[in-house]
N, C-alpha and C positions, 0 to 999 in steps of 0.2 A: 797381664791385664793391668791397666793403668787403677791407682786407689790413691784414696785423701784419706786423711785421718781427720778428725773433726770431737769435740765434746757432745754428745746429742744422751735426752732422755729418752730413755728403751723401756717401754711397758711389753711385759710378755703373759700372754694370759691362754690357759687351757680350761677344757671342761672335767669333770671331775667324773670318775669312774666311766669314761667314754666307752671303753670295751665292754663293760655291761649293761650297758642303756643300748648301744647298739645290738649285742647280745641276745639281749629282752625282744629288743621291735626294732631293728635295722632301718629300715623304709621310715618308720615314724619320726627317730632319733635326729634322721639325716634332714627330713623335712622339715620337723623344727629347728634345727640346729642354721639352714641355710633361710627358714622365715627369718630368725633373731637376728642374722649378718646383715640382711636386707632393710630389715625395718628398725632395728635397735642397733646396733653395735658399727657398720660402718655411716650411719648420719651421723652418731654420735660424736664415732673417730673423726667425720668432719668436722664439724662444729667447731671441736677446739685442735683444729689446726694439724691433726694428725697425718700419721702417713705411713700405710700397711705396709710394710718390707716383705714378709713374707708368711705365706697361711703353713701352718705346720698342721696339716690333719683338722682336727678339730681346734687347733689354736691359732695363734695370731704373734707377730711381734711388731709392734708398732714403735714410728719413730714419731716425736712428739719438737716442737723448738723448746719450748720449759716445762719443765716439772710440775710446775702448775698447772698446768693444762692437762697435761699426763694425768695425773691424781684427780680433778674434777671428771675427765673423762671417766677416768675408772669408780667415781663414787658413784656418777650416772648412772654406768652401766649395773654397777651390782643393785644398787639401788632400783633400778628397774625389772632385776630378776627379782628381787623379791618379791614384787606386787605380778609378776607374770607365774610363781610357782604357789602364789597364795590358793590353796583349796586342792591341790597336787599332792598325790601318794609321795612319801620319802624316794621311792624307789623311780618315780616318773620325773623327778624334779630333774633339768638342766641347772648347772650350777659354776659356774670357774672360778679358779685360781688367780690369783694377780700378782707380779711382780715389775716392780717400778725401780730402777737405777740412774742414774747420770752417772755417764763416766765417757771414756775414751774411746772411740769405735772407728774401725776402717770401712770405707763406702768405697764397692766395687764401683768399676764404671756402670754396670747393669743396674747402680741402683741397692746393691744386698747390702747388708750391714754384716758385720762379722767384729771379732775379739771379744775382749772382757767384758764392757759394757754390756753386748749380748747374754754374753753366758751367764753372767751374776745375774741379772735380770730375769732369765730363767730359772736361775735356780731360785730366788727369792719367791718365785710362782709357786716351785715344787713345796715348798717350807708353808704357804701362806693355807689360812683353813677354808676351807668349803665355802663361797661366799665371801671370803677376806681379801684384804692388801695387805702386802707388804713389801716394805720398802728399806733403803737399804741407806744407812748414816749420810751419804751424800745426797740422795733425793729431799731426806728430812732435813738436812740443814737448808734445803731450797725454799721449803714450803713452810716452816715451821712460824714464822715471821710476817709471811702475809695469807694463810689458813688460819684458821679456827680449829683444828683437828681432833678428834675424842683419840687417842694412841697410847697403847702399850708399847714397853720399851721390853722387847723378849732378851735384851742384852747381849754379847758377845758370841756367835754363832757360827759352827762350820759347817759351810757349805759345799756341797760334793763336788769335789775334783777344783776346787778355789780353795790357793795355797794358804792364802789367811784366812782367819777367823774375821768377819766382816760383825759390826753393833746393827741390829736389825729391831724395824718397828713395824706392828703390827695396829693397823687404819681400822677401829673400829665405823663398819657400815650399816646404815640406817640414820645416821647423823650426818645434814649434808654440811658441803663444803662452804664457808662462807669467805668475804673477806675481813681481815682483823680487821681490829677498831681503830681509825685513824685516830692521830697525836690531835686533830681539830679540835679544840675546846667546844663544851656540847654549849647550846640554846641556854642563854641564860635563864634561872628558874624564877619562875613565876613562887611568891612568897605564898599563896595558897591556888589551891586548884581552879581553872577557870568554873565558870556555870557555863555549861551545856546551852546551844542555843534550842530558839523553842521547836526548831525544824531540824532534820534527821545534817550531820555535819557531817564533813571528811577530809581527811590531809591527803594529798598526792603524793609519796614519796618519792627522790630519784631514784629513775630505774640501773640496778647493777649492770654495766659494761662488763660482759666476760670475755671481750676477745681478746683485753690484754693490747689493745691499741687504742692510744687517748685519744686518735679521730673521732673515734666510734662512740665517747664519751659526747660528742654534740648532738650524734644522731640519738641517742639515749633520751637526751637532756629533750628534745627537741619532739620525741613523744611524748615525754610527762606534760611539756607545757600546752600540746594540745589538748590533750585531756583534761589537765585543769581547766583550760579555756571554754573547753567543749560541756564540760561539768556546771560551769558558773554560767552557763544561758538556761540550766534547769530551775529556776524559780523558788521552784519546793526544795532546793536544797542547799547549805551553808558551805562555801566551799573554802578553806584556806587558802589565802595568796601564794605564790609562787614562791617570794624572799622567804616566807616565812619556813614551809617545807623546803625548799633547799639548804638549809641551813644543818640537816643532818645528811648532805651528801657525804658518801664515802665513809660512813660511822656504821658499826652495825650494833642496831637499835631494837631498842623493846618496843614493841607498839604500845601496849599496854601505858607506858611513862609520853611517850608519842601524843597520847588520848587527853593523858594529864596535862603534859606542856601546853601544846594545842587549843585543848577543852573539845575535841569530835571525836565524834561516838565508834567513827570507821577510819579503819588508813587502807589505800590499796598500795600495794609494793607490788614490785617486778624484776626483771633482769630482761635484758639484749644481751645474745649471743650472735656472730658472724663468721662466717666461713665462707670465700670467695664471695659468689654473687648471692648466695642463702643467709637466710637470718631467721634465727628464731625469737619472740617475745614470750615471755609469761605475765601473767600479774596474779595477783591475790588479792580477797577484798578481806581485811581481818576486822573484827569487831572488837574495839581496843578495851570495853569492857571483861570481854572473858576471854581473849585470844584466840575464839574460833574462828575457822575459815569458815566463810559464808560462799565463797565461790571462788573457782580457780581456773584458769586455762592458760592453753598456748597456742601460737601466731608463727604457721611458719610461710614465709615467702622467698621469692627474688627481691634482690634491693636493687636491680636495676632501675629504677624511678624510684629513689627514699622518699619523695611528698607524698605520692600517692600510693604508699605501702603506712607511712604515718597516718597517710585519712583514712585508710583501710582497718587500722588496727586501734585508733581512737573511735572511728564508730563500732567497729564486734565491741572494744570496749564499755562505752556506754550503753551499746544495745541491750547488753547482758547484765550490769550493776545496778541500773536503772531500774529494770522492774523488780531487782532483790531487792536493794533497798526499800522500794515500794513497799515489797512484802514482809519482811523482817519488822518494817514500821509498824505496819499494821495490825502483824501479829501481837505487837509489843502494844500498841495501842487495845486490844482485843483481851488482853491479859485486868486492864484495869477497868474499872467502876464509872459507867458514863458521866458521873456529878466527878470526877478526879480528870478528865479530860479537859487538856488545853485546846486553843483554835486548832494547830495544828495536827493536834491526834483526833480531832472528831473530823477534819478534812480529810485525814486518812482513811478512817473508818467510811467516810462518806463515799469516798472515790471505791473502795471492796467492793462496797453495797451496792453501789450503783450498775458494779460490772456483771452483776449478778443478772442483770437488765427483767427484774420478775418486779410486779405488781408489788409485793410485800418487800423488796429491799430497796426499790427505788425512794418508796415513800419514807419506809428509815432514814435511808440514804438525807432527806431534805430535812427529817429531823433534825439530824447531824449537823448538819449543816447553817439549820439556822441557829445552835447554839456555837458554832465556829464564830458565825456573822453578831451574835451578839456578843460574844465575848473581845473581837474585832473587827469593827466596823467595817474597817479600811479593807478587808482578807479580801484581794480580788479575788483568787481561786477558788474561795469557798463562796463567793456570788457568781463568778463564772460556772461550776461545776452545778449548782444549784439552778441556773438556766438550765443546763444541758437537764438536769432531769428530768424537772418541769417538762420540758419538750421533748423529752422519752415517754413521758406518763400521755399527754398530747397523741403524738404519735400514734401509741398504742390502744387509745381510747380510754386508755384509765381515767381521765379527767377531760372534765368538760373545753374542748379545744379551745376553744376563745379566749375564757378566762386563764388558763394554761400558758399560752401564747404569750398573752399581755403579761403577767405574772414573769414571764421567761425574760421577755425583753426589758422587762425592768430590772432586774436580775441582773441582765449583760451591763444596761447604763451605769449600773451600780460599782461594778466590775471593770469597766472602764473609766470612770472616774479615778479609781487608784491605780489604774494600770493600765494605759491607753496600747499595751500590746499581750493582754491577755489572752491564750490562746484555748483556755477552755469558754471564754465568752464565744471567739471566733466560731467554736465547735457548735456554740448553744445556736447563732447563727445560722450556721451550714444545716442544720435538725430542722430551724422552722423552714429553709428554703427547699430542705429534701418533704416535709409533710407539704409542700405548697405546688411540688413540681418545679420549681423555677433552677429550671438547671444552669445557668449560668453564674447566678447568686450561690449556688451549694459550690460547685468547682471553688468559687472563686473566696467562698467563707473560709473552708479548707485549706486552702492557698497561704492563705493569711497566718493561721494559726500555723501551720509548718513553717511560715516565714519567724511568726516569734518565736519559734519551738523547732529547731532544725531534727532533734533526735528524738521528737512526740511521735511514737511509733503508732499511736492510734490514731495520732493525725493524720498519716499518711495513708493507714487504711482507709480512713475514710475517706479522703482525697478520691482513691481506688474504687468504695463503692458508689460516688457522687461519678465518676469517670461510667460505673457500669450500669448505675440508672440512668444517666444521659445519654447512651446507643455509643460508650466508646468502650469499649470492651478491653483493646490491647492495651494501652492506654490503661485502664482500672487494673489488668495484672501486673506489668512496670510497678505502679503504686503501691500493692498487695504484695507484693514478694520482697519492692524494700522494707517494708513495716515488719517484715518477718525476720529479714535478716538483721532489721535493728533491734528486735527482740523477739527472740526466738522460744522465749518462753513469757509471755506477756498474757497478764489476764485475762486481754481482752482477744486470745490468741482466736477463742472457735468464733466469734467475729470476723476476725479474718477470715476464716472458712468461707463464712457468708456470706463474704464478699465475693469470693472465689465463685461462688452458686452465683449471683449476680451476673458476675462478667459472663460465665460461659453459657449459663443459658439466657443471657442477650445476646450473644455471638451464635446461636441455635447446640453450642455442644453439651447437651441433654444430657449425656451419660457424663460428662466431666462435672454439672454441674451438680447431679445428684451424689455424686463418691465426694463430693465438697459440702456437701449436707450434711450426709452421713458423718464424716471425720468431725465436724462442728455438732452434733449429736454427742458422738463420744467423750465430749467433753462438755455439754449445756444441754441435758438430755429435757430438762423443763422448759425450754426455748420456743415459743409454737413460732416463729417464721423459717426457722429450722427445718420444720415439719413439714409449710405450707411449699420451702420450694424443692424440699427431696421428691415430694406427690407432684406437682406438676413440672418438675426435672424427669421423672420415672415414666408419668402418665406420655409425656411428650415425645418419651423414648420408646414406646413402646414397652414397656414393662408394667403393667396391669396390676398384676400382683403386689410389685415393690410398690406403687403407685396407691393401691390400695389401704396397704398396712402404713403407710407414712400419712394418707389421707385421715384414720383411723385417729393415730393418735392426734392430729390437730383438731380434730370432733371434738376429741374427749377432752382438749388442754384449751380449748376456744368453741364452746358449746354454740350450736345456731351460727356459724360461720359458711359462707358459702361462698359459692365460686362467681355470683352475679357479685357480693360485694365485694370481694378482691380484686374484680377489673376494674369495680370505681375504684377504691383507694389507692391501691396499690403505690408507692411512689415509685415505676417506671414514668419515664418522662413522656415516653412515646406510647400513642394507643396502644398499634400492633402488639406492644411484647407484653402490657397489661391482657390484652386478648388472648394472644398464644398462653401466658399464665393460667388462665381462668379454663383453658381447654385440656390442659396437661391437667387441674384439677377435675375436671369433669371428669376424663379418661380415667381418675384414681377413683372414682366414686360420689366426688363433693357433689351434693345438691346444686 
C-alpha cells in the first residue's frame, strides 16, 4: 500500500470506565454515547478543522492541521461534558480521556494514520484524569505562545511501550481557551474615568476569528460593524463608534477596564468559528460593572450567502439584547427613589409601566413621564411614549376620549419638534387611527415608526395587528412572527398573542384564535381584551363552556360590559367581524 509521512496533530480520546457503564445499562450507554458523537463531538470536530481517522470502540483518533485547534476542540468538548453530566449519579456520568501530540505519522492510502504520533497520543489519553488533557512537550510548545492555558507541568513521564520518557502536561478544564494578548499597545488611558452617559451605553467588541484563517477575520469584522450600525438606529441607547472599540482587536481584555476606558455600562463580545460551508457565532452581553453575563447565545448556519447570514445574526442579535437591556434598565431604575431619577430612568420606568397596559400603570406610567418632559424638554421619547398612553387610556375608556386625543396629539407635535422621526410618536399615531377605524392611517402610522426603528419589535407587531383589524390576516401574521423573532422575549410578548387572536379570528380560525388568547393570558392574566376575544374566539367555535368561563372573567375585570357595545367600539375595521365578535360573545354568555 502506497503511504506519506507528514507532521499532523493526533488527539485521541476514550470514555472512562466504558465496560462498566455498559455493564450497568448497555442499551442506555451506547444510546448516549452515539447522541454525544451526533450532536456534540463530531460538529465540534468540525468546527475546528478536524478529521476522524478512526472510532476505536467507544473512542476516537482524530487528525487535526494545528494544535490549536486540536486543544480548543478538546476544551470544547470536555467543557461540554461537564454541564451535560451536571446533576448525574458518579456512576451514570459519560466522561473521556484526552491525549494531544504533534509528531511524525504515516497516512495510508485509505486514509489511517499509524506510527508514533498515534501511539504517544494514545497513550497521553491513558495517563490524562477523568475529564482531563494532556498533552505532550511538542503540542505545548505549539500552543503555549498563542493560549492562555491554566497547566500543570506532571514532568518527565514513561509512557507504556514509548522507549523514552516524554515531559508531559496536564490542561486544566473549566477554564476556556483564549487567545494571548497581543504585543498591540492598549487604548491610551483616559486620566480619570469617563461619566457614564445619562442612557443605558455599550461597546461592541471585535468578534474572535477561530478558524485560524485571516479571511475569516473580515467576515468577523464585518458582523461587529453591523451591529454596531444596527445598535446606533436605537435611540434610547449610547452606542461607541466603531475606531474607538476596534482598537482592542486581537488583546484579550477585561471588560470591566473596557467600561472604564469607554465610560459604558455594557460590552457585548463574541467569537466566529468556520468549518467548510458551517459557521458558528456566539456573543455575550457583560455588564462591565460587575462582570455578569446578562445574556448569551449561539448562531449556527450555512455561510453560503455571508450578507444574509450577517443580517440574520445582527437581527437574533438585537432582537435579544434589546429588550434586556430594556430590562436590566429598569430594574436598575426600579431599585432607586422616584425624586433621584434622571429623564432617562423615569422613561424607563415609564415604558414597564406602560406595558403593563392596566388603568393603574398607564397612568403612573404619564406621571413618569411628565417628570422625564420636565426635567427635559427636548426628550422626544418621553413625549412620544406619553402620546401613546394617553391614547391607551382613550382607547380603553379610562379618560374622556376627546380630551385624551387632543392631549395625545400634542404630545406627538412636541415629540416631533425634537425628533421629526420618532417612532413611539408614529405609534401614538397609529393608537388614534386604530380607536378611529381608519385603517389606512394605522397601516401606514406603523409603517413609519418601523421605518425609524427598523428592530422596534413592537412596532411591527403592531403593524400585524393594524394588518388584522383591517381584514388582512396573512398579512398581520408575516408582521407578528417577525416582532417575535426580533424579540423573542419582549414585554410586550402576550400582545403579540393578541394579535395572533386578531389575525386568526378575522381569517374565521376560532380555535387558533382562542389558544392565542389563552397563551397571552398566561402571561397578562389582568388584561380584559384578553378575555373579551378568548369568549367570542370559543363562543364562535363552538365551545360553550370555554366561551363561558372567559366571558366570566371579563364581567368581572370590565363590570356592565356587553356584547351590543363591543360591536360599536370594537376597532375591527369592517362591520361583519365586529358582528361575528359580538355573536361568539353572546354564544359565551355576554348580555
Amino acid at each position: 500500500m502506497a503511504e506519506t509521512r507528514k507532521l499532523a496533530a493526533i488527539l485521541a480520546a476514550d470514555v472512562v470506565g466504558f465496560s462498566r457503564l455498559t455493564g450497568a445499562d448497555e442499551d442506555r450507554t451506547l444510546a448516549r454515547l452515539r447522541a454525544l458523537r451526533s450532536d456534540l463531538i463530531d460538529p465540534t470536530i468540525a468546527i475546528y478543522n478536524g478529521r476522524v481517522v478512526k472510532r476505536t470502540g467507544d473512542g476516537a483518533i482524530v487528525e487535526f492541521r494545528s494544535v490549536v485547534e486540536a486543544v480548543r476542540c478538546a476544551i470544547e468538548i470536555q467543557n461540554s461534558m461537564i454541564e451535560r453530566n451536571a446533576g448525574l449519579q458518579p456512576e451514570r456520568r459519560i466522561e473521556f480521556r484526552i491525549g494531544i501530540h504533534l509528531g511524525d505519522v504515516v497516512e495510508e492510502s485509505d486514509g489511517d494514520l499509524m506510527g508514533d504520533g498515534v501511539n504517544i497520543a494514545a497513550r497521553l489519553e491513558g495517563v490524562a484524569q477523568p475529564g482531563g488533557i494532556c498533552l505532550s512537550e511538542d503540542a505545548y510548545r505549539q500552543v503555549r505562545s498563542r493560549l492562555d492555558l491554566a497547566i500543570r507541568d506532571l514532568g518527565e513521564t514513561k509512557l507504556k511501550n514509548i522507549t523514552e520518557s516524554l515531559r508531559i502536561y496536564s490542561l486544566q478544564v473549566g477554564v476556556a481557551a483564549e487567545a494571548k494578548t497581543s504585543t498591540q499597545p492598549a487604548p491610551e488611558q483616559a486620566s480619570a474615568p469617563l461619566v457614564l452617559p445619562d442612557k443605558p451605553s455599550i461597546a461592541v467588541l471585535p468578534f474572535q476569528s477561530m478558524s485560524g484563517d485571516p479571511a475569516q477575520d473580515h467576515f468577523a469584522d464585518g458582523i461587529v460593524e453591523d451591529i454596531i450600525t444596527a445598535l446606533a438606529r436605537l435611540r434610547w441607547l449610547f452606542v461607541i463608534a466603531r475606531n474607538s472599540s476596534f482598537t482592542y482587536k486581537g488583546r484579550n481584555v477585561d471588560v470591566k477596564q473596557v467600561g472604564r476606558d469607554l465610560g459604558v455600562r455594557y460590552v457585548l463580545e463574541g467569537s466566529v468559528r468556520t468549518s467548510g460551508n458551517r459557521v458558528r457565532i456566539t456573543g455575550q452581553l457583560i455588564d462591565t460593572s460587575t462582570g455578569a453575563h446578562l445574556w448569551a447565545d449561539r448562531f449556527d448556519g450555512a455561510i453560503e450567502d455571508v450578507f444574509d447570514l450577517q443580517d440574520q445574526v445582527t437581527t437574533s442579535v438585537i432582537g435579544a439584547i434589546a429588550p434586556k437591556l430594556q430590562q436590566v434598565e429598569s430594574e436598575r431604575a426600579a431599585r432607586k427613589a422616584p425624586q433621584s431619577l434622571d429623564a432617562w430612568e423615569n422613561f424607563v420606568r415609564g415604558v414597564s409601566l406602560y406595558s403593563q397596559h392596566s388603568n393603574g400603570g398607564t397612568k403612573e406610567a404619564i406621571d413618569m413621564l411628565n417628570r422625564a418632559v420636565s426635567l427635559d424638554p427636548g426628550y422626544a421619547q418621553a413625549h412620544g411614549l406619553r402620546a401613546v398612553c394617553l391614547a391607551w387610556r382613550a382607547i380603553q375608556g379610562w379618560e374622556d376620549r376627546d380630551t385624551a386625543f387632543a392631549e395625545a396629539a400634542e404630545s406627538v407635535r412636541r415629540a416631533f419638534a425634537s425628533d421629526a422621526h420618532e417612532p413611539w410618536a408614529f405609534i401614538a399615531q397609529g393608537f388614534s387611527a386604530v380607536a378611529h377605524r381608519q385603517d389606512l392611517e394605522m397601516v401606514n402610522a406603523f409603517r413609519r415608526a418601523i421605518e425609524a426603528s427598523p428592530n422596534l419589535a413592537y412596532a411591527h407587531g403592531l403593524l400585524g395587528a393594524a394588518y388584522a383589524l383591517s381584514g388582512h390576516p396573512d398579512l398581520a401574521i408575516e408582521c407578528i412572527d417577525h416582532a417575535m423573532r426580533l424579540s423573542p422575549r419582549d414585554i410586550f410578548g402576550d400582545e403579540y398573542h393578541l394579535y395572533y387572536a386578531f389575525a386568526h379570528f378575522q381569517a374565521g380560525r376560532y380555535a387558533e384564535a382562542g389558544a392565542a388568547a389563552e397563551r397571552a393570558i398566561e402571561q397578562r392574566p389582568e388584561h380584559p381584551v384578553l378575555y373579551l376575544m378568548g369568549a367570542a374566539a370559543y363562543g364562535s367555535a363552538g365551545r360553550t363552556e370555554k366561551a363561558r368561563e372567559m366571558a366570566g372573567h371579563l364581567s368581572r375585570l370590565v363590570p356592565g360590559i356587553s356584547a351590543a357595545n363591543v360591536e360599536e367600539t370594537f376597532p375591527y375595521c369592517r362591520h361583519d367581524d365586529r358582528r361575528r365578535l359580538a355573536a361568539g360573545l353572546r354564544a359565551g354568555g355576554l348580555p
